[in-house]
C-alpha positions as CSV (number, residue, x, y, z in Angstrom):
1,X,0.0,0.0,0.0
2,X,1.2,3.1,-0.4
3,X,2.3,4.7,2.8
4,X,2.0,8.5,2.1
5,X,-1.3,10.5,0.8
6,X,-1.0,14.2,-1.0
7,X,-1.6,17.0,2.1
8,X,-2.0,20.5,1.6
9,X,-0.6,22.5,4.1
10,X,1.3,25.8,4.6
11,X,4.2,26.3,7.4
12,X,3.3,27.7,10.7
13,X,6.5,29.7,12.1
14,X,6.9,29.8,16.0
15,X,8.4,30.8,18.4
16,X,26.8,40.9,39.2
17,X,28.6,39.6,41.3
18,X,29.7,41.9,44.5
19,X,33.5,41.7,46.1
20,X,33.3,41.0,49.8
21,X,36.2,42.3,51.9
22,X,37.9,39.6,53.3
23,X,36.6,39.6,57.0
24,X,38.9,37.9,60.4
25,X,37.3,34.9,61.7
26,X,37.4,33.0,65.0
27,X,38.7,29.8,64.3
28,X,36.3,27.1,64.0
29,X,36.2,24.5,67.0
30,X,37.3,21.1,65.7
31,X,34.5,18.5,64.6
32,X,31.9,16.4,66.2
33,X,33.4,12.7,65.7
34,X,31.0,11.2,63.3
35,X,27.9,9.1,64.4
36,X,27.6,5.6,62.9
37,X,24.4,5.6,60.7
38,X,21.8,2.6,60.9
39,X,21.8,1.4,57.3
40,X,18.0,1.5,56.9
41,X,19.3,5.6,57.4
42,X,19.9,5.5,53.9
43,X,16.9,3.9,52.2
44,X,13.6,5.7,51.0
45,X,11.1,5.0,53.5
46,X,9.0,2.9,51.6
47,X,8.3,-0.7,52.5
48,X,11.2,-3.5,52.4
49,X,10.0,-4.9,49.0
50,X,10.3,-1.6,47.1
51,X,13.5,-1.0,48.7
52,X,15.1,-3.8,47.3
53,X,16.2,-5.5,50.7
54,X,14.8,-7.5,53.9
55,X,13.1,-5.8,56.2
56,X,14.7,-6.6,59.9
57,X,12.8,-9.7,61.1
58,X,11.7,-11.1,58.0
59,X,12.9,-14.8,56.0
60,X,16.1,-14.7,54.1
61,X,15.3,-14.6,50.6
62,X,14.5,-17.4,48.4
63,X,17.6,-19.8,46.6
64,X,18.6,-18.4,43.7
65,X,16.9,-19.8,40.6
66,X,18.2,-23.0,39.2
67,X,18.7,-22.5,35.2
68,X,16.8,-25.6,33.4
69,X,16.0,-26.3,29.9
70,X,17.8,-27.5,26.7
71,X,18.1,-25.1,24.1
72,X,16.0,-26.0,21.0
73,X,13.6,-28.2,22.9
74,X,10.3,-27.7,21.4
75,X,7.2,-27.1,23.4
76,X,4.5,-28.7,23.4
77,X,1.7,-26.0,23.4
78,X,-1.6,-28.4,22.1
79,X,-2.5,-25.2,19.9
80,X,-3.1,-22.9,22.8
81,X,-0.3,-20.5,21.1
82,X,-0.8,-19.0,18.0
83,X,3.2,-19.0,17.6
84,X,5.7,-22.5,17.8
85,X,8.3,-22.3,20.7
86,X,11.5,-23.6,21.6
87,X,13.7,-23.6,24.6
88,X,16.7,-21.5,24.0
89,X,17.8,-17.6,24.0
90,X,15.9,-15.2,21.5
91,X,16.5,-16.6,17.7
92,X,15.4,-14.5,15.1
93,X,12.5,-16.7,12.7
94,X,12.7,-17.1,9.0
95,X,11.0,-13.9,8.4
96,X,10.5,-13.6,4.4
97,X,10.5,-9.6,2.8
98,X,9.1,-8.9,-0.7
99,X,10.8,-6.3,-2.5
100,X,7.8,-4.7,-4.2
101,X,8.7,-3.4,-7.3
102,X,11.6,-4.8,-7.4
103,X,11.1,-8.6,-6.7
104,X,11.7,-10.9,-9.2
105,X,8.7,-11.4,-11.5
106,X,10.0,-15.0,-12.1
107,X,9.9,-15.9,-8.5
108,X,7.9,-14.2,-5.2
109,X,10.1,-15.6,-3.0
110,X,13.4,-14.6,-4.6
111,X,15.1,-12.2,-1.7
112,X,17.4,-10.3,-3.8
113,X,15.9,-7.8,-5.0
114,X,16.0,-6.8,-9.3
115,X,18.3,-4.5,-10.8
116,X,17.6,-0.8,-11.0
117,X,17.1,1.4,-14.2
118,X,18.3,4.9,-14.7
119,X,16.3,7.3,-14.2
120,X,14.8,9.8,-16.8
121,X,13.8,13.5,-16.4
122,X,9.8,12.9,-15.7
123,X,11.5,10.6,-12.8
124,X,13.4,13.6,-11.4
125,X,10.2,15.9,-11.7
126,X,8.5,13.1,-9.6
127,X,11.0,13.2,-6.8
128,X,10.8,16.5,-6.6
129,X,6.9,16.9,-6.1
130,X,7.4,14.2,-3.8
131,X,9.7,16.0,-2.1
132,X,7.5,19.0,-1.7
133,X,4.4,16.9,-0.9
134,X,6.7,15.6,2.1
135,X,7.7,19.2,3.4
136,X,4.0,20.8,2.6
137,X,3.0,17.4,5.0
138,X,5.8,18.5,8.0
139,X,4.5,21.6,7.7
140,X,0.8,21.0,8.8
141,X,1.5,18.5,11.5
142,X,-1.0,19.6,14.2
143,X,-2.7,22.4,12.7
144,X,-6.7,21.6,13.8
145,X,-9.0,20.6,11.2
146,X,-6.6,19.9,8.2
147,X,-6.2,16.9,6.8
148,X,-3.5,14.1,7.4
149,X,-2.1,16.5,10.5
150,X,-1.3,13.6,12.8
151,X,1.5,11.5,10.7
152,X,4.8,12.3,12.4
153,X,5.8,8.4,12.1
154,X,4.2,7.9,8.6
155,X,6.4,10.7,7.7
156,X,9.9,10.0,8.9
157,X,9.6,6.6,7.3
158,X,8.5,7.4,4.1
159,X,11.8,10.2,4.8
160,X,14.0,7.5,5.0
161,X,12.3,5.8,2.1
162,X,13.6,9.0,-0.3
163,X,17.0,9.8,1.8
164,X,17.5,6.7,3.6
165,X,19.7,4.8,1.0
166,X,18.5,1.9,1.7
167,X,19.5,1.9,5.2
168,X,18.0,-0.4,8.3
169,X,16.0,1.8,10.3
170,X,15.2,1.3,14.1
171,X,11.4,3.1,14.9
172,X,9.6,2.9,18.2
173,X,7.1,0.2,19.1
174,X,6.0,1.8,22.5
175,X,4.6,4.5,20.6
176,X,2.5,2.4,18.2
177,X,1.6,0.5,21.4
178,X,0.6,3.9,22.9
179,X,-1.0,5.4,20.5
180,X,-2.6,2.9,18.5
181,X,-5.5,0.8,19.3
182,X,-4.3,-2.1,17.2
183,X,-0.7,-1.7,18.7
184,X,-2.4,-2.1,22.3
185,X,-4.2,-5.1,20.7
186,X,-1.5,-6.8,19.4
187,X,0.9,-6.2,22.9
188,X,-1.9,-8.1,24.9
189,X,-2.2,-10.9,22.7
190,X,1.1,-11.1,22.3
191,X,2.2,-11.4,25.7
192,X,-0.4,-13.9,26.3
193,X,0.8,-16.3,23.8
194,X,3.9,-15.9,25.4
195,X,2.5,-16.7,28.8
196,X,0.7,-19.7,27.9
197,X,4.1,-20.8,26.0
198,X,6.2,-20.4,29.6
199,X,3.5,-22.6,31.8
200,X,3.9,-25.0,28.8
201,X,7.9,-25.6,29.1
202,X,7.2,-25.6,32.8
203,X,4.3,-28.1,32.7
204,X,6.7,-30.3,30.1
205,X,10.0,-29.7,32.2
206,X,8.1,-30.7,35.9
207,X,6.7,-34.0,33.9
208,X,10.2,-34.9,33.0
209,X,11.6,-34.1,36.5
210,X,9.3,-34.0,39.0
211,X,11.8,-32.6,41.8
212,X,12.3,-29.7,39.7
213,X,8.4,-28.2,41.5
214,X,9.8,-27.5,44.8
215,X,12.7,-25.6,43.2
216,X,12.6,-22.1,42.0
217,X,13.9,-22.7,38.4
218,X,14.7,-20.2,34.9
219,X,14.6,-21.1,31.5
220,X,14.5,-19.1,28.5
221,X,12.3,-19.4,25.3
222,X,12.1,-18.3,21.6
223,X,9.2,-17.6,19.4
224,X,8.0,-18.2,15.8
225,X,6.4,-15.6,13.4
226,X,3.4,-13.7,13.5
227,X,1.7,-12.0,11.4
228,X,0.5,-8.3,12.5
229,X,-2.6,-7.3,10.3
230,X,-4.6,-10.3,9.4
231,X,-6.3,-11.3,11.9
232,X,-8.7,-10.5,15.1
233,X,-5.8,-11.4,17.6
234,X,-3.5,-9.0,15.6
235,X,-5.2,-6.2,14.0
236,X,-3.9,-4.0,11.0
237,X,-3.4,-0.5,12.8
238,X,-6.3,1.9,12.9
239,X,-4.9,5.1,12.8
240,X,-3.5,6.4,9.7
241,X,-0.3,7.3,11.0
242,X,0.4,4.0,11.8
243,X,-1.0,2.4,8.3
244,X,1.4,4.6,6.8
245,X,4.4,4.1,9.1
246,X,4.4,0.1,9.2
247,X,1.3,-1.3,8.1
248,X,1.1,-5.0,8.0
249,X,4.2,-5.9,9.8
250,X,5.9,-9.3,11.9
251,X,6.2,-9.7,15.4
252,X,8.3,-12.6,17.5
253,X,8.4,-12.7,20.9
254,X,11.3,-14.3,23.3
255,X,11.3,-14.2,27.1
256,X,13.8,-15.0,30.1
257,X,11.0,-17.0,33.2
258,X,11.8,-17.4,36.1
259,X,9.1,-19.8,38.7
260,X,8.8,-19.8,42.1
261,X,7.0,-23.2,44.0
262,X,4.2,-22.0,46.0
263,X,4.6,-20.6,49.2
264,X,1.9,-21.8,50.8
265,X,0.3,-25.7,50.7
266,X,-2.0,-26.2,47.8
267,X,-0.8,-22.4,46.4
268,X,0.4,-22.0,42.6
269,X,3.4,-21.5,41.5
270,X,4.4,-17.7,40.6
271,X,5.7,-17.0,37.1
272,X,8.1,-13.7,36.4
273,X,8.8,-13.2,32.6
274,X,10.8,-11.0,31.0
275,X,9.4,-10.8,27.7
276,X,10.9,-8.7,24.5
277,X,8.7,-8.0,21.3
278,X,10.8,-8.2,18.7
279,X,9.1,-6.4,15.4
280,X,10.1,-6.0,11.8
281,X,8.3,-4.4,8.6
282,X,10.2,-3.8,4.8
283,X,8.8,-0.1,3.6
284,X,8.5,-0.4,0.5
285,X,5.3,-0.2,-1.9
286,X,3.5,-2.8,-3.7
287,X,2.2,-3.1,-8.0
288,X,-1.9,-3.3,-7.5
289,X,-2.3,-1.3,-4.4
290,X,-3.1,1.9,-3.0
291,X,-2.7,3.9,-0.3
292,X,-5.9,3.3,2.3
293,X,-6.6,7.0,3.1
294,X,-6.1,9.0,-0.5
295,X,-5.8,6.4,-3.1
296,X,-3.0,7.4,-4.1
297,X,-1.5,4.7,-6.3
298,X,1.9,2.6,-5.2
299,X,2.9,3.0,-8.4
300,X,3.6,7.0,-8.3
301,X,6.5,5.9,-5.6
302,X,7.2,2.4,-6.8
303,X,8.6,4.1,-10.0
304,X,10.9,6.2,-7.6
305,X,11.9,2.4,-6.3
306,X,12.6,0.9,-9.9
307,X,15.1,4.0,-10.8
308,X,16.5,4.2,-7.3
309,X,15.6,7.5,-6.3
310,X,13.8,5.8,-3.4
311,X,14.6,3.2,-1.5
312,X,13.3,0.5,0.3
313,X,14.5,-0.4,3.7
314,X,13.5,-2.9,6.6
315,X,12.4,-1.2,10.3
316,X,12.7,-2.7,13.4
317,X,11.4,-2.2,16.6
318,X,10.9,-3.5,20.2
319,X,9.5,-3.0,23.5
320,X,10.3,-5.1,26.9
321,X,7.7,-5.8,29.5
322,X,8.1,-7.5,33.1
323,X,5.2,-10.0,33.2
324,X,4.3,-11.5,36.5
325,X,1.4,-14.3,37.5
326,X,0.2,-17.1,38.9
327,X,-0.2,-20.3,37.1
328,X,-3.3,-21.2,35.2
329,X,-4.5,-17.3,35.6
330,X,-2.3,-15.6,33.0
331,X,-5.2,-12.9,32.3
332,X,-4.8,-11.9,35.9
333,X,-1.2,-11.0,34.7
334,X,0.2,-7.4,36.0
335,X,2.8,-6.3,33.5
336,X,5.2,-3.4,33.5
337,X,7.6,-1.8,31.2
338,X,11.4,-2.9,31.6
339,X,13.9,0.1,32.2
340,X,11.3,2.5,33.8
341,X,9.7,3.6,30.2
């Protein structure tokens, strides 16, 4: 689809030091010997487990998690994921590009992309009103009432697409998260696959070793594909910022767990999960489509593409989320951004 529409727009422009004379002093008397200090004396108040630390009185902390788990061991989710996973540290899936209009016509799944052509002077006088459409679209970002004034993302990327060279380029899933209701969408689901793919190594790894459930134990796992914009579970975006930025894109999720036994008799066993959401999209533009909000044809820039005077170019993005729960209620998850975002 195409990923940027014509906007009209205009530009908005915005927006002693006093000598003291020395004076004759008393000399000081010598200092107070220094008072030991509790070590609590240094701590915020806030309870021990915000703290980081034991409050006085209170059980030493659990043993340290025993890593278990063979890397590349597959597990055995009976369907409940919509992604396969493996035991193992994050691996990167097969995850196939087109090149648009510049894949092979002989073969779809051909990688390297075709040859370029040089360019002519009608291809020049295109860049160029590209070029303008691009600024006179900056230029009404946020102006109430105006067409296509909330874009920022759609954009840089189609930017990069015209100055980029080709270059990867690294864009920001937390605000397509934030900011799009198919981003929020897809985080939830997401995370829940995962979930139900870390009680599934546990539930295979305690079968196998039964003494491993009164041990607090960390394994890592790796995800499959899947496919953002085709489904219920993973919605295209919504907003048109979005549909321009990264449209249909790919998603993989890996995650370090860590389970604790239960602390009580007849409790559950608590699952922490450090989960990354790994995302990639090619920008590029596509023979046959359109772009969703102007109809403006892919082929106005997939000429740019064929002469080189655009370029296509794969983004990637992530986001990290702490995930904790108790087994067999993964919906009653509470999750939290890694590094305080």
């Amino acid at each position: 689809m195409s990923r940027i529409g014509e906007s009209i727009g205009g530009a908005i422009a915005a927006r002693v030091q006093q000598a003291l004379t020395p004076q004759v002093r008393p000399t000081p008397p010598p200092p107070a010997p220094p008072v030991a200090r509790r070590p609590s004396d240094t701590f915020e108040s806030a309870p021990a487990a915000r703290r980081g630390g034991p409050a006085l009185g209170t059980p030493a902390p659990a043993a340290t998690p025993t890593p278990v788990g063979t890397s590349g061991t597959a597990v055995q989710t009976n369907g409940a994921t919509v992604a396969d996973y493996q035991v193992g540290p994050p691996r990167r899936p097969d995850i196939h590009h087109d090149n648009g209009f510049l894949q092979n016509p002989n073969d779809p799944n051909d990688p390297k992309p075709i040859p370029t052509e040089s360019p002519g002077l009608g291809d020049y006088a295109a860049r160029a009103e590209w070029e303008l459409k691009l600024n006179a679209a900056r230029a009404i970002q946020g102006v109430p009432g105006v067409p296509h004034n909330d874009i920022p993302d759609g954009l840089d990327t189609y930017d990069h697409f015209l100055h980029g060279n080709g270059a990867d380029r690294h864009f920001d899933y937390e605000r397509f998260v934030s900011t799009d209701p198919a981003g929020q969408a897809v985080l939830t689901n997401s995370t829940r696959d995962t979930q139900q793919a870390a009680e599934a190594t546990y539930n295979q790894m305690i079968a196998q070793d039964p003494s491993l459930a009164g041990k607090p134990v960390t394994f890592q796992i790796t995800g499959s594909q899947i496919g953002v914009g085709s489904s219920e579970q993973f919605p295209y975006p919504e907003t048109e910022n979005w549909q321009k930025a990264i449209g249909g894109h790919s998603i993989w999720n890996s995650a370090t767990v860590t389970v604790y036994p239960p602390e009580t008799p007849g409790g559950k066993p608590r699952f922490e999960m450090d989960m990354t959401l790994h995302a990639e999209d090619r920008y590029n533009f596509n023979p046959g489509q359109a772009d969703i909000n102007t109809g403006t044809p892919d082929a106005d820039n997939g000429r740019l593409e064929r002469t080189g005077l655009g370029h296509q170019y794969t983004n990637y993005g992530t986001l990290q989320r702490h995930v904790t729960w108790d087994q067999g209620s993964p919906e009653n998850a509470t999750s939290r951004p890694i590094g305080g975002r």
